[in-house]
PDB file of N, CA, C and O in Angstrom:
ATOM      1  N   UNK A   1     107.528  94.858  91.293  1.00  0.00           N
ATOM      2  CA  UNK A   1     108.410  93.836  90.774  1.00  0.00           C
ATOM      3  C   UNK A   1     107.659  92.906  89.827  1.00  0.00           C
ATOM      4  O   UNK A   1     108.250  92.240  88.977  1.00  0.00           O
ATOM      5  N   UNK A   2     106.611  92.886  89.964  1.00  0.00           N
ATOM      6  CA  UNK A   2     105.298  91.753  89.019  1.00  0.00           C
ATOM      7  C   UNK A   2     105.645  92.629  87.905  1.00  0.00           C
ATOM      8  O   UNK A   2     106.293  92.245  86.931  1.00  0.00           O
ATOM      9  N   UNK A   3     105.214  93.779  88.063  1.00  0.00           N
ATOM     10  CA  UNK A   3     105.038  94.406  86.548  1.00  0.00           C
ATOM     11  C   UNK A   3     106.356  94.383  85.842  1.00  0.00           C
ATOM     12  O   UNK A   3     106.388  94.418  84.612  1.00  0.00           O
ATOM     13  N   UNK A   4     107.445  94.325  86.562  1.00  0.00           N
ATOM     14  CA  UNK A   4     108.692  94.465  85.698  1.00  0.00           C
ATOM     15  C   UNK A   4     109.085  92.872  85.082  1.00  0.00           C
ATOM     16  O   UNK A   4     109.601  92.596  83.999  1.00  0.00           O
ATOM     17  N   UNK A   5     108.599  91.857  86.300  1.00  0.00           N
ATOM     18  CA  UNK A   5     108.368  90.571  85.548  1.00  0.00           C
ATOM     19  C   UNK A   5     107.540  89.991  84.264  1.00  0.00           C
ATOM     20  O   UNK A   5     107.672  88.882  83.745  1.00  0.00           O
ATOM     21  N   UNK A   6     106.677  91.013  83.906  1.00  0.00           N
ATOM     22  CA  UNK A   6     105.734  90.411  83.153  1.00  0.00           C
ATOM     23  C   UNK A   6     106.386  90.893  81.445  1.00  0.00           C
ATOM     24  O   UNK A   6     106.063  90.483  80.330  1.00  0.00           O
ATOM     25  N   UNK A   7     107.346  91.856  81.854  1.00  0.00           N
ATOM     26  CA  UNK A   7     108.175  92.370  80.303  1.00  0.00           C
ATOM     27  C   UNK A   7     108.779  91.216  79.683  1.00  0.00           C
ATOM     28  O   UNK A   7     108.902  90.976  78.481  1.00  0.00           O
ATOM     29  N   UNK A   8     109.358  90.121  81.297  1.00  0.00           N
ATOM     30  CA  UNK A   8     110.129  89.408  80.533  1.00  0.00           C
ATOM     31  C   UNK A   8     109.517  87.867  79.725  1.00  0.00           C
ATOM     32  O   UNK A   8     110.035  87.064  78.950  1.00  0.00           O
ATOM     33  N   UNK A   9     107.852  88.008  80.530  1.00  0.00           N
ATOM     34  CA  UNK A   9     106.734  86.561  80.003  1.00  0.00           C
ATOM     35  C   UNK A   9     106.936  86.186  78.790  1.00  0.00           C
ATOM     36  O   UNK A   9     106.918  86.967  77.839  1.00  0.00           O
ATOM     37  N   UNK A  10     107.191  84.711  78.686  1.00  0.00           N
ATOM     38  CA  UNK A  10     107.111  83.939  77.606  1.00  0.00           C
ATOM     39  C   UNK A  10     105.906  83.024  77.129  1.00  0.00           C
ATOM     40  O   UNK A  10     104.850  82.989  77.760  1.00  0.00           O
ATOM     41  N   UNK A  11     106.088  82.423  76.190  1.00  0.00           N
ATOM     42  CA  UNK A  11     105.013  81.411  76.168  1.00  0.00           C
ATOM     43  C   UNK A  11     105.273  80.191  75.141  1.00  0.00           C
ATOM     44  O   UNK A  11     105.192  80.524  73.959  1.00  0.00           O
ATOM     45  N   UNK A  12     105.395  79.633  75.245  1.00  0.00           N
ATOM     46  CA  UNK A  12     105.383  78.148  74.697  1.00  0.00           C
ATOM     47  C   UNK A  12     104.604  77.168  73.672  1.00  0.00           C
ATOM     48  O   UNK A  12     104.879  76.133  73.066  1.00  0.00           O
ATOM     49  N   UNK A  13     103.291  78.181  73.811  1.00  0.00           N
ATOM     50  CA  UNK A  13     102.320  77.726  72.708  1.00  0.00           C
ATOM     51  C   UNK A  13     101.021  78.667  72.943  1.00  0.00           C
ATOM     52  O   UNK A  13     101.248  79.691  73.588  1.00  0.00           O
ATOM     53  N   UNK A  14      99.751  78.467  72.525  1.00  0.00           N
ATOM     54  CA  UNK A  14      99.077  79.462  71.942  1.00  0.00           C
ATOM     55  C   UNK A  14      98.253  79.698  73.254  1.00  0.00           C
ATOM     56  O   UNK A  14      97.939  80.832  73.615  1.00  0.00           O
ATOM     57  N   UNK A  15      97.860  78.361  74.073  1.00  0.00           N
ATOM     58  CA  UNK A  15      97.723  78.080  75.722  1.00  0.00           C
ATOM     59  C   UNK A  15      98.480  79.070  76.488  1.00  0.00           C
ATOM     60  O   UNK A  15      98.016  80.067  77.040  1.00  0.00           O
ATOM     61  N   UNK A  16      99.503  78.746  76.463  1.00  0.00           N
ATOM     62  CA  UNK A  16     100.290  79.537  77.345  1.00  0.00           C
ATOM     63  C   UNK A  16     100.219  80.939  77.190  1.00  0.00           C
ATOM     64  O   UNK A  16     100.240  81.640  78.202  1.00  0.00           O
ATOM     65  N   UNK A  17     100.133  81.493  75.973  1.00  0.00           N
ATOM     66  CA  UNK A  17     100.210  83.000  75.923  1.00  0.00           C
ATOM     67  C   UNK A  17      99.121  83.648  76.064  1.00  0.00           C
ATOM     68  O   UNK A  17      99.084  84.862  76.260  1.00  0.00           O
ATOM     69  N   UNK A  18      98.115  82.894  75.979  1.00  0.00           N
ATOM     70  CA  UNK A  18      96.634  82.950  76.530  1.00  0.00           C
ATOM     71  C   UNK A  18      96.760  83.234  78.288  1.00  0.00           C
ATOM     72  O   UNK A  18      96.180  84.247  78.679  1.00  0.00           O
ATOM     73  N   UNK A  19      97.108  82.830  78.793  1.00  0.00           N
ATOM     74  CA  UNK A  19      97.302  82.439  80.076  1.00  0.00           C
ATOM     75  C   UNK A  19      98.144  83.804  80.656  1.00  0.00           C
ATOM     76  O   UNK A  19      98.108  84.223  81.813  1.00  0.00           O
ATOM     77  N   UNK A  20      98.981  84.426  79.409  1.00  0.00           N
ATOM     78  CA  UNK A  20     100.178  84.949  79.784  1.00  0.00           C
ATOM     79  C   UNK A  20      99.260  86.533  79.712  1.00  0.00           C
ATOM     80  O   UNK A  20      98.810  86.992  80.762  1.00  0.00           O
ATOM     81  N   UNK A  21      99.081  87.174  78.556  1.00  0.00           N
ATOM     82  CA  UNK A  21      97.849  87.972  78.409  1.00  0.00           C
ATOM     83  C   UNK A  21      97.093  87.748  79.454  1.00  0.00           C
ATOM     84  O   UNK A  21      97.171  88.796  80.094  1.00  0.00           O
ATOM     85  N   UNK A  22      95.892  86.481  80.448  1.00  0.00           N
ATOM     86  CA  UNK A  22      95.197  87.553  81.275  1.00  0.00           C
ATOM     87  C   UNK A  22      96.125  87.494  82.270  1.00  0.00           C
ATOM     88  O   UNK A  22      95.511  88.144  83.116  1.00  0.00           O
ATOM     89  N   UNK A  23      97.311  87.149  82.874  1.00  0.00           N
ATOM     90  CA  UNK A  23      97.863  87.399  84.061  1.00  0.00           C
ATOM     91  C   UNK A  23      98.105  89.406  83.617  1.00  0.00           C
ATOM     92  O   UNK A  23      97.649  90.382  84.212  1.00  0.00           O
ATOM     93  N   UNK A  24      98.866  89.344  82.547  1.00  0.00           N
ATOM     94  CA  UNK A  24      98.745  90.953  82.459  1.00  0.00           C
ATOM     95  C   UNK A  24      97.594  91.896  82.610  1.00  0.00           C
ATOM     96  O   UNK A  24      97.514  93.016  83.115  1.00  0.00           O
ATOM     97  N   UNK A  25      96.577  90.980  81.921  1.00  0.00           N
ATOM     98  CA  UNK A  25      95.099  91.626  82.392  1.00  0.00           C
ATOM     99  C   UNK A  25      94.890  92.457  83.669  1.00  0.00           C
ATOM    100  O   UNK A  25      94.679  93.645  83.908  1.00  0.00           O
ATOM    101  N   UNK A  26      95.081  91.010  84.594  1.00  0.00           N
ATOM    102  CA  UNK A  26      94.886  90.830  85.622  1.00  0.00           C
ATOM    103  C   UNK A  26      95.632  92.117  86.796  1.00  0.00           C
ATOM    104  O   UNK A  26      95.167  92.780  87.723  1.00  0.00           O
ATOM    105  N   UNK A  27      96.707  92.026  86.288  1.00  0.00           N
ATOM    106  CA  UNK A  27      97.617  92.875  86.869  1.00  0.00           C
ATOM    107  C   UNK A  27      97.112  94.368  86.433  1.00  0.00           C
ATOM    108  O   UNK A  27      97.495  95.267  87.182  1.00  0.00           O
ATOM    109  N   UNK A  28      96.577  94.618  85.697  1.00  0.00           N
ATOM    110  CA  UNK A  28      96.541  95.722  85.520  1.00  0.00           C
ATOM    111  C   UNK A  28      95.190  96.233  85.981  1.00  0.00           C
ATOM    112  O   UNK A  28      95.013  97.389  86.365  1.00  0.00           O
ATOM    113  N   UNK A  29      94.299  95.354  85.924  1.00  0.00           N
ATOM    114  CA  UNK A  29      93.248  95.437  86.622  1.00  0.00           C
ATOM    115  C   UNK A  29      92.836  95.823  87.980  1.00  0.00           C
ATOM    116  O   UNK A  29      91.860  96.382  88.480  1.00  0.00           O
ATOM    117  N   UNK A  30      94.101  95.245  88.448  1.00  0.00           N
ATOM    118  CA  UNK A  30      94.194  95.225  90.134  1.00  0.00           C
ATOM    119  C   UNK A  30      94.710  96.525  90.322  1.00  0.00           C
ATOM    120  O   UNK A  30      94.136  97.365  91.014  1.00  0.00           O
ATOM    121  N   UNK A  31      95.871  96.736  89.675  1.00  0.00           N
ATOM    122  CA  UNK A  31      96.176  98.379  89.958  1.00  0.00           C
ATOM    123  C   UNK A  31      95.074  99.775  89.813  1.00  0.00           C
ATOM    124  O   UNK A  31      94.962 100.903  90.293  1.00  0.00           O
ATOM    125  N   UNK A  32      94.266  98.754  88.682  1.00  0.00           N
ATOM    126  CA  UNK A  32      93.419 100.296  88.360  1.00  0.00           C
ATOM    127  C   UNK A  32      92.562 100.157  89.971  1.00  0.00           C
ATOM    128  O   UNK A  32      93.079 100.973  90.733  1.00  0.00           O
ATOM    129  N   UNK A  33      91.503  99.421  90.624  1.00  0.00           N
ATOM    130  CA  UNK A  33      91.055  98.431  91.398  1.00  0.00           C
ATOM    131  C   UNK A  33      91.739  99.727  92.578  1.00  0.00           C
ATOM    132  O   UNK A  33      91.102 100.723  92.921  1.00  0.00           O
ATOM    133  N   UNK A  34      93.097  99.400  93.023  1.00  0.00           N
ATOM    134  CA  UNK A  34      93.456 100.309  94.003  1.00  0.00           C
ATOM    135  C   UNK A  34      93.483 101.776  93.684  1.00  0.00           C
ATOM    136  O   UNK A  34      92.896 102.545  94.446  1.00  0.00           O
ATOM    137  N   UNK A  35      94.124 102.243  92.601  1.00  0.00           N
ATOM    138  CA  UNK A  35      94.058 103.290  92.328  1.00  0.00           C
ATOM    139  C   UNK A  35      93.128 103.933  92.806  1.00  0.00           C
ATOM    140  O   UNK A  35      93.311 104.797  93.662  1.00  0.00           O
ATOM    141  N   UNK A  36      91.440 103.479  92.120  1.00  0.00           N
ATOM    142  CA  UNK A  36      90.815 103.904  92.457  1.00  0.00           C
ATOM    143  C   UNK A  36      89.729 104.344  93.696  1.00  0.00           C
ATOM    144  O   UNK A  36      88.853 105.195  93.856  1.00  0.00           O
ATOM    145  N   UNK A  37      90.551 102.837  94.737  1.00  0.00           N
ATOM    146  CA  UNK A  37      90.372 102.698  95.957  1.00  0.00           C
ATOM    147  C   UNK A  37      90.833 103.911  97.242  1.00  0.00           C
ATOM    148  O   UNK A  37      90.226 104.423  98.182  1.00  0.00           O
ATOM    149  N   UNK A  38      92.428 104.037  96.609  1.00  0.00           N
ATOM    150  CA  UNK A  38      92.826 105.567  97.545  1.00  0.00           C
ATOM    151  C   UNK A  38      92.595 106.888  96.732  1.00  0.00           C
ATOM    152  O   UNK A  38      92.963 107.930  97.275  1.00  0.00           O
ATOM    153  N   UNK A  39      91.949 106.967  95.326  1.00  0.00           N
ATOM    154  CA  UNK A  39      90.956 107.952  94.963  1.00  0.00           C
ATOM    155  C   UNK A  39      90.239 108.781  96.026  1.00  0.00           C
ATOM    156  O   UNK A  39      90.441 109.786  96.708  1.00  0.00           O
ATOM    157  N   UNK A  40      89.125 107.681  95.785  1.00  0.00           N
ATOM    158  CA  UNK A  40      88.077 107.877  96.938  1.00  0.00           C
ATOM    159  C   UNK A  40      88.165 107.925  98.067  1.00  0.00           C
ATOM    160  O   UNK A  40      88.315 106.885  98.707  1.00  0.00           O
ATOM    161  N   UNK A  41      88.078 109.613  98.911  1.00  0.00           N
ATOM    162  CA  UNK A  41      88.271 109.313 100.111  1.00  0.00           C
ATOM    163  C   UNK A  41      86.790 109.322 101.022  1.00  0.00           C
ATOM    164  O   UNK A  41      86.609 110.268 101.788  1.00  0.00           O
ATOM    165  N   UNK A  42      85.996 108.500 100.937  1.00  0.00           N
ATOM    166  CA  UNK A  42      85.077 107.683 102.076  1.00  0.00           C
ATOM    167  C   UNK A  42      84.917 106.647 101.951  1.00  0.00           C
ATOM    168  O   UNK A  42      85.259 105.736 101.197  1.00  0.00           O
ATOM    169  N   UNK A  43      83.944 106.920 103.338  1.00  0.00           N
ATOM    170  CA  UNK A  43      84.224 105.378 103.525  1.00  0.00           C
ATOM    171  C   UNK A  43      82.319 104.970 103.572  1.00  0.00           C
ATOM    172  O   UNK A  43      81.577 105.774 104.135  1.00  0.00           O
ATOM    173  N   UNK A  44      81.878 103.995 103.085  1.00  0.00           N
ATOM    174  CA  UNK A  44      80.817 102.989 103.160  1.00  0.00           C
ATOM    175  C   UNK A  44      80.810 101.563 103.963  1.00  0.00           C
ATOM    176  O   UNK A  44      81.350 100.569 103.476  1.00  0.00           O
ATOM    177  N   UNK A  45      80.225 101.545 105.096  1.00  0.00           N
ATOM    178  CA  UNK A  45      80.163 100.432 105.406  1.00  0.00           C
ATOM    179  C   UNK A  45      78.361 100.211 105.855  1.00  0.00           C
ATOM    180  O   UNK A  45      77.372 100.943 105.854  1.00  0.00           O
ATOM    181  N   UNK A  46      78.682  98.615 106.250  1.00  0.00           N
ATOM    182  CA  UNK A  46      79.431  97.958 107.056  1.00  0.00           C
ATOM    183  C   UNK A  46      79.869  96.762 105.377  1.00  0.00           C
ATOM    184  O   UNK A  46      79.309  96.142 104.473  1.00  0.00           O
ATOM    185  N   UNK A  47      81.256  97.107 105.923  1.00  0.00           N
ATOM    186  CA  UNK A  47      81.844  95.913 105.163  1.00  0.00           C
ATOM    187  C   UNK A  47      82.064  96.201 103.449  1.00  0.00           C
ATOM    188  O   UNK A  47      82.748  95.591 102.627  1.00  0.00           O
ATOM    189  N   UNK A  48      81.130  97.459 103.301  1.00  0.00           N
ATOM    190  CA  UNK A  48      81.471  97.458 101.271  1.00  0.00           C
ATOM    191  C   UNK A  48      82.478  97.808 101.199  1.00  0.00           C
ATOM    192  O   UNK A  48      83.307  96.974 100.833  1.00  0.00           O
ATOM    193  N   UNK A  49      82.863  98.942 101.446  1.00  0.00           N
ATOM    194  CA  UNK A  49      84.279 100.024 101.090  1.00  0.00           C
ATOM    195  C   UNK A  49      84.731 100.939 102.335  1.00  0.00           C
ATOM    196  O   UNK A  49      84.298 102.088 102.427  1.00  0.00           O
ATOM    197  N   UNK A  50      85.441 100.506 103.105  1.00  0.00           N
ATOM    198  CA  UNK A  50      85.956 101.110 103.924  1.00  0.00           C
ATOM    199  C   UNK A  50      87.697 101.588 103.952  1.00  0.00           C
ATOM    200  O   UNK A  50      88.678 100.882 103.718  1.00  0.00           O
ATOM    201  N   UNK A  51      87.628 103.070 104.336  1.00  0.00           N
ATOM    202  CA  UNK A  51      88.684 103.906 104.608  1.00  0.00           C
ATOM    203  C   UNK A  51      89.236 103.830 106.002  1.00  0.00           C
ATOM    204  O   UNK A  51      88.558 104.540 106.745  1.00  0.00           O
ATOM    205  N   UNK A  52      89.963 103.386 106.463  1.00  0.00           N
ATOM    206  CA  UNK A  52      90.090 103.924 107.812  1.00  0.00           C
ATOM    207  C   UNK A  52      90.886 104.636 108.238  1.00  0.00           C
ATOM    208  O   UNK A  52      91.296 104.382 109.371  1.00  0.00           O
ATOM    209  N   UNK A  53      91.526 106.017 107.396  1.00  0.00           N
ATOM    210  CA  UNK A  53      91.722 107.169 107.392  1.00  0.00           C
ATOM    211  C   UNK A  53      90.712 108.190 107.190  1.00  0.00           C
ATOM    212  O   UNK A  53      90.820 109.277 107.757  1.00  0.00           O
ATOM    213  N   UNK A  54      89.696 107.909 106.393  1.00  0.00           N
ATOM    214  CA  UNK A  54      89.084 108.339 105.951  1.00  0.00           C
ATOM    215  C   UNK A  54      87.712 107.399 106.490  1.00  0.00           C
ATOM    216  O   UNK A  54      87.388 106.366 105.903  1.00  0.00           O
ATOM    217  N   UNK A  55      86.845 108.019 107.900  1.00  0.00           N
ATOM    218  CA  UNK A  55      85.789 107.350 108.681  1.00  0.00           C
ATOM    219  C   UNK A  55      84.843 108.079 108.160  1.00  0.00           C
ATOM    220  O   UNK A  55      83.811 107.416 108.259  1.00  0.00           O
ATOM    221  N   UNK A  56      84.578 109.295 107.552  1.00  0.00           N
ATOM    222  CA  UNK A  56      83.310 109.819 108.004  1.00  0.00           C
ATOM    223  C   UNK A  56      82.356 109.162 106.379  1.00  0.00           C
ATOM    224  O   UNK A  56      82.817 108.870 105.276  1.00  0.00           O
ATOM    225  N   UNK A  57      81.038 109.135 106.855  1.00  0.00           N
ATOM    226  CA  UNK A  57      80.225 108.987 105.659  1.00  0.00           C
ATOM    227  C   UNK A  57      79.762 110.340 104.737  1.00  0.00           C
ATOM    228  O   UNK A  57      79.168 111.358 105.091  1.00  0.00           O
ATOM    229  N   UNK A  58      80.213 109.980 103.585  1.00  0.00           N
ATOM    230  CA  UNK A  58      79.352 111.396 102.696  1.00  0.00           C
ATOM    231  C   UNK A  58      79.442 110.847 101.811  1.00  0.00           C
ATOM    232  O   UNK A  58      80.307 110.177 101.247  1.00  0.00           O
ATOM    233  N   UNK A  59      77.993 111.285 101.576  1.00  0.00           N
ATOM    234  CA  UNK A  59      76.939 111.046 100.496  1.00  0.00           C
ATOM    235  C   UNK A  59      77.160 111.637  99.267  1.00  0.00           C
ATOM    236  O   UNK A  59      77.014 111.135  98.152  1.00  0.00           O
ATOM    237  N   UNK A  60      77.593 112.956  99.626  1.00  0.00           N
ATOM    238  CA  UNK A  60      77.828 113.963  98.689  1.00  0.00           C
ATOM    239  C   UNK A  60      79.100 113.300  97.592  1.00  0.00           C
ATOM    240  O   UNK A  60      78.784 112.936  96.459  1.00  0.00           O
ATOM    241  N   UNK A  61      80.048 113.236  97.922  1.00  0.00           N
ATOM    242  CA  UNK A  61      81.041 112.393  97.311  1.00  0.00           C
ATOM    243  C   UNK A  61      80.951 110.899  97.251  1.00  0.00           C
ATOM    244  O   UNK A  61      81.587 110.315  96.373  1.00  0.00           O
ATOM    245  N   UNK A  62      80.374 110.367  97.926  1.00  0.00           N
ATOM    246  CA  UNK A  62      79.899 108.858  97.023  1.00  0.00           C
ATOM    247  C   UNK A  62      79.417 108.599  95.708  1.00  0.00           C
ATOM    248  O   UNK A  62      79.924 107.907  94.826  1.00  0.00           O
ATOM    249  N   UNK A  63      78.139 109.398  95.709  1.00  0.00           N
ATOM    250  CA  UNK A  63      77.504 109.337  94.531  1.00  0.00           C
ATOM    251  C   UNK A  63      78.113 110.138  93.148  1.00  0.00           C
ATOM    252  O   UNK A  63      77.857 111.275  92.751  1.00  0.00           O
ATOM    253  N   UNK A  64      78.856 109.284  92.675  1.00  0.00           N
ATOM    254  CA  UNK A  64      79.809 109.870  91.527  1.00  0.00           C
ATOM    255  C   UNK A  64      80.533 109.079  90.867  1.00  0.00           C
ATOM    256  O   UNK A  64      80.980 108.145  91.532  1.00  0.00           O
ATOM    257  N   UNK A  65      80.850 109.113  89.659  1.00  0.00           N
ATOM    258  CA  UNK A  65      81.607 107.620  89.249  1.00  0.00           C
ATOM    259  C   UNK A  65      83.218 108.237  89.004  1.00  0.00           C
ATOM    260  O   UNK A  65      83.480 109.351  88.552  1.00  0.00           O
ATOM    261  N   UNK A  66      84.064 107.337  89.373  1.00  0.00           N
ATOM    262  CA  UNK A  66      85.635 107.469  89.026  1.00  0.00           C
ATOM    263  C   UNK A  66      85.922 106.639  87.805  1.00  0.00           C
ATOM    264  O   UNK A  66      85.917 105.475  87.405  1.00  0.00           O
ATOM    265  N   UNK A  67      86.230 108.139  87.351  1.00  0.00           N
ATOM    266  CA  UNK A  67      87.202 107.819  85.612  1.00  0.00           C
ATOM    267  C   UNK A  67      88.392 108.189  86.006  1.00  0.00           C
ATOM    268  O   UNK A  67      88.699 109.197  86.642  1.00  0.00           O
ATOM    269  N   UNK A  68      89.311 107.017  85.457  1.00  0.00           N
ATOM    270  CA  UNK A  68      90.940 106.971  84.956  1.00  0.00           C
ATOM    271  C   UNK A  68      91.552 106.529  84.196  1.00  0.00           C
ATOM    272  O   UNK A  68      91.456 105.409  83.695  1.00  0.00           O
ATOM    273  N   UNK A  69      92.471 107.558  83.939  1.00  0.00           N
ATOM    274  CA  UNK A  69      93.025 106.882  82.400  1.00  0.00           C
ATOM    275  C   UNK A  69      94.611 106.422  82.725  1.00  0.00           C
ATOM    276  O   UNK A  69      95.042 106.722  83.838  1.00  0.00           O
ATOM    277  N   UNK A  70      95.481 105.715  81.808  1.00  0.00           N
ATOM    278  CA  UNK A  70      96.147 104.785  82.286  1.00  0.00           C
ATOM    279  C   UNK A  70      97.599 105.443  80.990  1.00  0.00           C
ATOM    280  O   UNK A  70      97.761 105.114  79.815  1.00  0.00           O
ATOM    281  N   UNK A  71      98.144 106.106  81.567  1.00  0.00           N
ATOM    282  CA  UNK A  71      98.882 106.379  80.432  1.00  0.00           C
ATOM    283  C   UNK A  71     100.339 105.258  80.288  1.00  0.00           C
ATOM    284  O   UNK A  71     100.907 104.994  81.348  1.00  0.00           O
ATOM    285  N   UNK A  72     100.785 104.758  79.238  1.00  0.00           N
ATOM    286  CA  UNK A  72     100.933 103.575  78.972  1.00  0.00           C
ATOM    287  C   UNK A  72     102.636 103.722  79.085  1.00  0.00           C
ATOM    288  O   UNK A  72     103.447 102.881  79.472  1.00  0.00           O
ATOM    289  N   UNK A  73     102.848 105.038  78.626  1.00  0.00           N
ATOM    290  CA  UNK A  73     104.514 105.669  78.354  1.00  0.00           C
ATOM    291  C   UNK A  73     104.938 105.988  79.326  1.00  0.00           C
ATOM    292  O   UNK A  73     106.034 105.587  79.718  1.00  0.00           O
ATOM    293  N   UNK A  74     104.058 106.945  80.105  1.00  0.00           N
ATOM    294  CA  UNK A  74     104.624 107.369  81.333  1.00  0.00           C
ATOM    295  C   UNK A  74     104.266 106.165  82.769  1.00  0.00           C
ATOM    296  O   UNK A  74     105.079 106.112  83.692  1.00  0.00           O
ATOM    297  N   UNK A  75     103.363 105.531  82.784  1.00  0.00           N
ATOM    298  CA  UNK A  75     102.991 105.009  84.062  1.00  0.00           C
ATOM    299  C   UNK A  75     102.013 105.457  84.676  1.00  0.00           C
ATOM    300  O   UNK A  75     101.545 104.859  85.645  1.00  0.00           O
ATOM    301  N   UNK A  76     101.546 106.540  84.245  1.00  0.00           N
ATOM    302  CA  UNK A  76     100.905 107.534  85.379  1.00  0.00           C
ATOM    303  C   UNK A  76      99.508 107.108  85.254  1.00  0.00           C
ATOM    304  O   UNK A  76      99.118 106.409  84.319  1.00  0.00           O
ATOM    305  N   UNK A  77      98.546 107.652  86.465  1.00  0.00           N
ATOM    306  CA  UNK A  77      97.288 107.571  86.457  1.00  0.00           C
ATOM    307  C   UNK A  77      96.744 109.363  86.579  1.00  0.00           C
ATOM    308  O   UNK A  77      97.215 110.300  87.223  1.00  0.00           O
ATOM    309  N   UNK A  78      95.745 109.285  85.788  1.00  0.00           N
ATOM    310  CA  UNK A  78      95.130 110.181  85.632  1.00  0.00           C
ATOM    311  C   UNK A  78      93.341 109.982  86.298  1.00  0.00           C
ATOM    312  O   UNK A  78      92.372 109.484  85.725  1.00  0.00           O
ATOM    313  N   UNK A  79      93.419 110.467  87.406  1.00  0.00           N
ATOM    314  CA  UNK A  79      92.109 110.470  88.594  1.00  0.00           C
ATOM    315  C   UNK A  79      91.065 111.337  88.144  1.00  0.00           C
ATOM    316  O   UNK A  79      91.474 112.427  87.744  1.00  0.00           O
ATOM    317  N   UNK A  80      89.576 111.117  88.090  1.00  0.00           N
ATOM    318  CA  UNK A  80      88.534 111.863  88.528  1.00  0.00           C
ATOM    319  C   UNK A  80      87.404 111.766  88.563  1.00  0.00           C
ATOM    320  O   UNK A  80      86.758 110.771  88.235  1.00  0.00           O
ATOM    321  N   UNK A  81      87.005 112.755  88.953  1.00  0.00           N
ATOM    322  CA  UNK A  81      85.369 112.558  89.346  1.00  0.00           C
ATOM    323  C   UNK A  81      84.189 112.974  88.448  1.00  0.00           C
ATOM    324  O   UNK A  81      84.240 114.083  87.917  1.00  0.00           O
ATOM    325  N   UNK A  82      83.241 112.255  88.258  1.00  0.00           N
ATOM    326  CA  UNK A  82      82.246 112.316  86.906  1.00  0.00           C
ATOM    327  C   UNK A  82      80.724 112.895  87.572  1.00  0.00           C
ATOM    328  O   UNK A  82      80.726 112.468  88.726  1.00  0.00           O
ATOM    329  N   UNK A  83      79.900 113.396  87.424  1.00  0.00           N
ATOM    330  CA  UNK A  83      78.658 112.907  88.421  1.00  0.00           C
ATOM    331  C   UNK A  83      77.971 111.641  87.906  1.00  0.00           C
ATOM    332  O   UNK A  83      78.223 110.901  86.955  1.00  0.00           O
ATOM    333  N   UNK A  84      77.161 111.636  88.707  1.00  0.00           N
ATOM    334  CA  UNK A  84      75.998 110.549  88.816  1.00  0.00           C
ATOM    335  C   UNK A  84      74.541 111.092  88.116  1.00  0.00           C
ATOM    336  O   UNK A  84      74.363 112.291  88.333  1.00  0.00           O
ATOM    337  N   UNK A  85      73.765 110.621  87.541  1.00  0.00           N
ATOM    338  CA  UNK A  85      72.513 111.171  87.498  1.00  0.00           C
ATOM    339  C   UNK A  85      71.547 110.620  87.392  1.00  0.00           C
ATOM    340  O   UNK A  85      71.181 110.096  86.341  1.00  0.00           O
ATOM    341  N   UNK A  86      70.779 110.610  88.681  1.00  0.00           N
ATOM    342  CA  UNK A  86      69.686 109.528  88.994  1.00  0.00           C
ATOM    343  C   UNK A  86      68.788 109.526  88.115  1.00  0.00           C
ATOM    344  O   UNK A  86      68.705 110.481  87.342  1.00  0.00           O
ATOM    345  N   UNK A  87      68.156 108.747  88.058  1.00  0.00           N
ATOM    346  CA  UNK A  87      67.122 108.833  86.499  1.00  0.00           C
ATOM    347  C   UNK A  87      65.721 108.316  87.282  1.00  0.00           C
ATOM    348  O   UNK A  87      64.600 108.714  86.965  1.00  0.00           O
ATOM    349  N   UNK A  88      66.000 107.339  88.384  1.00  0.00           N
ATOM    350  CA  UNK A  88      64.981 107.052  89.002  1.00  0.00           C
ATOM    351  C   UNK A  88      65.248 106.851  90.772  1.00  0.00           C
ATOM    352  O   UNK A  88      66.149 106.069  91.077  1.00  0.00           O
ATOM    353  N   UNK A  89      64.779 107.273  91.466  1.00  0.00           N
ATOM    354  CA  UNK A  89      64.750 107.145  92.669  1.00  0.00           C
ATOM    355  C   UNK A  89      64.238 106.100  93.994  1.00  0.00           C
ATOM    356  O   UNK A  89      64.452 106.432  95.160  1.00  0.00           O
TER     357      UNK A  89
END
């Protein structure tokens, strides 16, 4: 319902639309933020990133970075997995 609110944002002066832009930021930020949260299924703790569907620790799938792309027409998210490559240990 936020996102369908933010079609209708106004602004009043150059402040305000400033203001109005990062709330959209913001919002969109947060979605990518989860997205990429039920991406990933493990879990890291104590306390960084925890699943609690998803308990067990692996390493193997941690170490990897999540790329997504945000398609703008459709809505959709486009998920995946990149490797990692340690350079130093």
């Amino acid at each position: 319902m936020l996102k369908e609110d933010l079609d209708n944002l106004g602004a009043e002066d150059l402040h305000q639309l400033q203001r109005a832009w990062e709330l959209q930021h913001r919002v969109l930020a947060s979605e990518s933020v989860t997205h990429h949260t039920m991406f990933r299924e493990e879990t890291r703790w104590p306390g960084y990133y925890y699943r609690g569907d998803h308990m067990k620790l692996d390493d193997e799938d941690w170490h990897c970075f999540t790329l997504s792309q945000y398609d703008r027409e459709s809505g959709e998210w486009a998920m995946e997995k990149a490797p990692v490559y340690h350079i130093v240990d």
